[in-house]
N, C-alpha and C positions, 0 to 999 in steps of 0.2 A: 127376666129373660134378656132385657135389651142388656143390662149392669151386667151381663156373665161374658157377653159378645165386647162390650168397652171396657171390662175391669183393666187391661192391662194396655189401655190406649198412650197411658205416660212413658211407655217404652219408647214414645218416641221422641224421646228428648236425653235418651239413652244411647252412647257411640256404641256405633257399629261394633267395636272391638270387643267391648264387653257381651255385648249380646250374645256375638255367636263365637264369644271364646269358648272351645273343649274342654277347658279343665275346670275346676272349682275360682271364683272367684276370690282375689286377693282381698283384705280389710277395706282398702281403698275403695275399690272396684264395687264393692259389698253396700259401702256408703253411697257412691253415687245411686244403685241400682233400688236401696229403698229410697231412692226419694222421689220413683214412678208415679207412686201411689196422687203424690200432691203435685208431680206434672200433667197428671189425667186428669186431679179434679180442676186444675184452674183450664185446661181446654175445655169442657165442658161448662164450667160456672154459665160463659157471656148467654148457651142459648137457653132459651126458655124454656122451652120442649125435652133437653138435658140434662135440667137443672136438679129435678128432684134424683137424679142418679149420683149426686156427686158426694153426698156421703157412703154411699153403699161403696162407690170407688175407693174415694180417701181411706174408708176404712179395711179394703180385704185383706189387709196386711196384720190385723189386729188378731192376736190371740185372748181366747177365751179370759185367762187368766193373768191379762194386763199386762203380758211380756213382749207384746209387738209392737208393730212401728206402723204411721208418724205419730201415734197419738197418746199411746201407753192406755186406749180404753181396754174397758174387761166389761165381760158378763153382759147384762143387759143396756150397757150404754155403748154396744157395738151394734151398729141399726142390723136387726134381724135378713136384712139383702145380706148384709157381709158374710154374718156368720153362718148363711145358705152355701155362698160362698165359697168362702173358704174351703169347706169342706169338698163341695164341685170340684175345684179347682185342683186339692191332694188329690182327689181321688182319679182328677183326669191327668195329672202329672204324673201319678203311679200305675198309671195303666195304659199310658203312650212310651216310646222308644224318645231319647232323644238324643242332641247329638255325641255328648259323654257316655252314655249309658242304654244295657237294655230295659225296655219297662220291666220293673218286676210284678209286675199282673196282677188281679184282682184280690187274692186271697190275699197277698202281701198288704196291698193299700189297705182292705177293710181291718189287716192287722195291726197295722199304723193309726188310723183314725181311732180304733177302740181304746190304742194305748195312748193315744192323748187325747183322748175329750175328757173336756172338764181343765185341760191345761191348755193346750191349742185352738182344742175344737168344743163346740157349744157340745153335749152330749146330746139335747132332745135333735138336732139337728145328725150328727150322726145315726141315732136310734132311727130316723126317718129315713137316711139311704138304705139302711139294713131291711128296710121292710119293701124294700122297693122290687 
């Protein structure tokens, strides 16, 4: 619960400009913004009470199938926080407004996650929101 509230705490070592730019990010812009993932975990590393949260952070970037970022994990060497995760996180990105775009709502998200679990998303982890 606490990793779903700090996953994206590394934003803040991300400029202003890119955060709440409206359009799609440029390659550049793209590069700096995955590398949140490892400005949250080293804010978190020093406390102790933190600490066990900082792979679930480092990794919610990581897709199922070893094509995410920073780490290129897959499958089960993605700590089971992330790949919770992940999935939370599309699912709360596709079903909020934001400032480019309207959410395209529930039906849409759970459309998304089914067509990528197993390549983005863990599948028993999606098969668990479906039952929710």
């Amino acid at each position: 619960e606490l990793a779903g509230l700090l996953h994206d705490i590394g934003k803040i070592g991300i400029e202003d400009r890119i955060l709440m730019k409206p359009a799609r990010l440029d390659p550049d812009e793209q590069e700096l913004m995955r590398r949140h993932p490892i400005y949250g975990a080293s804010i978190l590393e020093p406390s102790a009470a933190l600490r066990p949260l900082v792979p679930i952070v480092l990794a919610h970037h990581e897709n199922f199938d070893g094509s995410g970022y920073p780490q290129g994990l897959k499958g089960d060497e993605i700590p089971i926080g992330s790949r919770i995760l992940i999935v939370a996180d599309t699912y709360e990105a596709m079903t909020s407004d934001r400032i480019y775009r309207k959410a395209p709502g529930h039906d849409r998200a759970m459309e998304q996650l089914n067509r990528y679990k197993g390549t983005q998303f863990d599948p028993v982890c999606v098969r668990a929101l479906q039952t929710c």
